[in-house]
N, C-alpha and C positions, 0 to 999 in steps of 0.2 A: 199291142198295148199303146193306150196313147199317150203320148208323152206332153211332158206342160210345158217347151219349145212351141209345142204344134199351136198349144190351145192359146198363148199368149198370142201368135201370130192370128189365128181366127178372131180373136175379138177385140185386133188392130183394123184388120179389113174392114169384121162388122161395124166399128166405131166412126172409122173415117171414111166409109163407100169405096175403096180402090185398092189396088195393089201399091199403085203409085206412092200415095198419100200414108199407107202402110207403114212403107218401107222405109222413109223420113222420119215416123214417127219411133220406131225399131230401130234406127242406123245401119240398116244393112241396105242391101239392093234390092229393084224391083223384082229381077227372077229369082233371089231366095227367096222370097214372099210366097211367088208362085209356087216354085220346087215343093217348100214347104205343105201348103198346102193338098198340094196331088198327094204328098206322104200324107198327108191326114186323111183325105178321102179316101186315101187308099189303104189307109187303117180299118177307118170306121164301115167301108165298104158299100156305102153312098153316096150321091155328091150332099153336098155343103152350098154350095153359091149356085147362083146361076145367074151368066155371062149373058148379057143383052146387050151390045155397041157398049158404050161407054159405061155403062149402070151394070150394077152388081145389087143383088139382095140376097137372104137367104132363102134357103130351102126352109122345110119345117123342120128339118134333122137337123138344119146349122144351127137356127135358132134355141134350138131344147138343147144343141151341146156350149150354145153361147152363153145360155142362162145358167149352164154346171160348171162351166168354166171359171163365171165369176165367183161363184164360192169355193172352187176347189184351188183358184190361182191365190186367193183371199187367205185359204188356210196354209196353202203353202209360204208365203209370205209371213203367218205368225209361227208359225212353226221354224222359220229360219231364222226370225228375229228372235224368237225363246231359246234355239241354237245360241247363238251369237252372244243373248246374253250372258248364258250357262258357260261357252267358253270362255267369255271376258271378266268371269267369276262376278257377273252383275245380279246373276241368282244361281240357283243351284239348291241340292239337298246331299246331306251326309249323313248316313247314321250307324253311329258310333256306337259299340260294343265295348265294356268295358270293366276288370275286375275293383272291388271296391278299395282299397287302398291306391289305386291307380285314379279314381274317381273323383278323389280328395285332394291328390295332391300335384300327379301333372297336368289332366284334362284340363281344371277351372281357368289355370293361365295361359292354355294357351287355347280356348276357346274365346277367351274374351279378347287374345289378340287377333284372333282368327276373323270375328265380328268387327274390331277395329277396323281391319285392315279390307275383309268384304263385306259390307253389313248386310248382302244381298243373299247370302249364303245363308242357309239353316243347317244345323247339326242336331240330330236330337240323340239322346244316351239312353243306354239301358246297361243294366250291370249284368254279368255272367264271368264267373271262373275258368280257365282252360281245363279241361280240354272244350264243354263245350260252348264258351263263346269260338273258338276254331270252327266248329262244327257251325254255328248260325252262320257265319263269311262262307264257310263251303254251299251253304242251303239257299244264298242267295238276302237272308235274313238279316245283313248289316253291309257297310262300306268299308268299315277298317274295324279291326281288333286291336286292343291290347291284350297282350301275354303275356306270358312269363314262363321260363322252363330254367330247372335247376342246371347245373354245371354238372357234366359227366352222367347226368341222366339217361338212360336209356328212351331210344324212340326220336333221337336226333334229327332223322331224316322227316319227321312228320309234318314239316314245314315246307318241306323240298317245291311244292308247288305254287307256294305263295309267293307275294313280296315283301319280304321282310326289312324293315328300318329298323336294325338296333338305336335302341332308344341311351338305356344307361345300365350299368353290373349293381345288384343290390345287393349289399352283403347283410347278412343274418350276424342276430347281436343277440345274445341269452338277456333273459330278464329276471331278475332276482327281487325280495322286498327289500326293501331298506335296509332293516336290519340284519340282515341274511351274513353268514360267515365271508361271502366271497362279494360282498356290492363295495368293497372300495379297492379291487382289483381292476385293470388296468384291459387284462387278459384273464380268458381261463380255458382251457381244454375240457368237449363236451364230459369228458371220462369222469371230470370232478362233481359230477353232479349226478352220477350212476345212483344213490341212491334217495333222489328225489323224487315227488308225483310230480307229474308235469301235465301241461295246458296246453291241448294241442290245437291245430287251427282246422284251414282248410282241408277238405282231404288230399291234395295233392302236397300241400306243406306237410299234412301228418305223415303220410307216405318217406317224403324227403326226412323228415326227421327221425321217423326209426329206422331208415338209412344209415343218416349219419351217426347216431348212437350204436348203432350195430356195428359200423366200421372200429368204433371205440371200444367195443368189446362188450355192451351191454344192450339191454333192452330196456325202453325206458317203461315207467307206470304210470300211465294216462289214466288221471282220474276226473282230467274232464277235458272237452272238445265243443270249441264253438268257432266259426266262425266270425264273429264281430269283435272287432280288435279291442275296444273300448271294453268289454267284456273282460278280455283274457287280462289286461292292464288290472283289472277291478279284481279278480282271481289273486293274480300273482301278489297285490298291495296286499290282500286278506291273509296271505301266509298260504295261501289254500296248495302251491306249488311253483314251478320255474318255468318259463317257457323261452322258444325263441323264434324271432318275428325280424321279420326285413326292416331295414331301417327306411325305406319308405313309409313301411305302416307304422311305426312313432311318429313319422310327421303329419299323422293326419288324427292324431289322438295326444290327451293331456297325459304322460306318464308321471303324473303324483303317486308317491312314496315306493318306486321301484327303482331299479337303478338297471340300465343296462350297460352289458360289458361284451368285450369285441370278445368273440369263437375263435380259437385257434388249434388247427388250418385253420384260417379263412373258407366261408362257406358261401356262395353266391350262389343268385339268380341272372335273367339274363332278362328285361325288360324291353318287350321290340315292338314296332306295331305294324299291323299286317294285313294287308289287303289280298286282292286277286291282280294278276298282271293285266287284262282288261280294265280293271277300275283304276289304279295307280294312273291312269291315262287320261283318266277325268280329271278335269282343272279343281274342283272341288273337292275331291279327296287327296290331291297331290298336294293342296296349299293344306290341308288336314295334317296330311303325315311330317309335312315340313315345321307346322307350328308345336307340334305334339314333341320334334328332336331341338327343338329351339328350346321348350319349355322343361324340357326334361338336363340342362348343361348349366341351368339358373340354379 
């Protein structure tokens, strides 16, 4: 194989006619020059130069590897500079995977410091749920996740291979309307609302919540399931049922005419963001997960 030591050296000789003159220009000595060399002819497996008293020119074979020389020494060259700048975080790309209440409210600040502080760096987002935004970081399909996984949930270890940054604990707060029996409570135990319809969300929050109703001894009556928090807010204001939502996802929606009130136990998530152990290693995804636990302590 021939290496680009060799080919820098060749089209030092062919540049300046000599070994001599070479070598000066190289900083090394005139018989590395040589050594060199004999390694390259004896790569390529013909000569290269040919020796006449003082005068050197090439063969036809030095010539055709003097003219690929200079495009492949040329690309090597940008390719170490695009290195260089990627680790100096002077460019770079990220892309970001992430669920939609996480979208709203930690992402925006700390992408916008993220740009501050590199403006060479691109991030771009896409929204997915766990389990499978997990599944896109495994596929090769993103550079970090956000996630979330309830407290005492089964499947703990499904992380084991990643690198996980705990982000922040989100704790679940019931939502009532207004005028509801219990919206100027303080607290309430899920048990007190055994016989309400409720508004349920994601399928993994819906899961977690007849969970947690079930530990209280009931099962709840889901009379409706969406997704879009703005939605279940507009539900619950209507009378239509009760629901309960992470207090992240209030921060990213107006809750006019419901009231929320803290669950007790205490019920939490676990907000981390997650990469692969090869990527954490890029400059550009490390200054990512750094800005993401800055933003997430505001």
């Amino acid at each position: 194989m021939i290496e680009a030591r060799h080919l820098r050296v060749l089209r030092a000789v062919a540049t300046t006619g000599s070994f001599s003159a070479a070598a000066r220009e190289l900083g090394c000595t005139q018989p590395a020059v040589s050594q060199q060399m004999k390694a390259l002819e004896a790569t390529t497996g013909t000569p290269l130069l040919i020796r006449t008293g003082r005068e050197m020119r090439l063969t036809q074979a030095g010539e055709a590897l003097v003219r690929h020389a200079t495009t492949i020494l040329a690309g090597l060259t940008a390719a170490e500079e695009e290195i260089a700048a990627i680790a100096g975080l002077r460019a770079g790309r990220v892309r970001l995977v992430s669920f939609p209440s996480g979208s709203s409210t930690l992402v925006p600040s700390a992408l916008a410091a993220l740009r501050a502080a590199h403006p060479g760096t691109r991030v771009s987002l896409v929204e997915a749920e766990p389990p499978r935004s997990v599944e896109m970081l495994r596929e090769g399909d993103c550079d970090v996740t956000l996630a979330f996984r309830y407290e005492g949930a089964p499947g703990a270890e499904e992380w084991d291979d990643l690198v996980v940054r705990p982000l922040l604990a989100d704790r679940l707060v019931c939502l009532v309307p207004e005028g509801h029996r219990l919206a100027g409570t303080e607290s309430l135990a899920i048990g007190e609302l055994a016989d309400e319809p409720w508004i349920a969300g994601c399928p993994r929050c819906r899961r977690q919540l007849v969970e947690v109703c079930e530990s209280a001894g009931f099962a709840p009556r889901i009379d409706f399931a969406t997704d879009d928090y703005p939605a279940v807010v507009g539900l619950v204001r209507a009378g239509l049922g009760v629901a309960v939502l992470p207090e992240l996802a209030l921060k990213s929606v107006r809750p006019k005419g419901v009231r929320a009130v803290a669950v007790e136990p205490a019920v939490q998530r676990e907000i981390v963001a997650l990469t692969l152990p090869d990527l954490a290693q890029v400059p550009a995804v490390a200054a990512t997960l750094d800005h993401l636990a800055r933003a997430a302590t505001r």
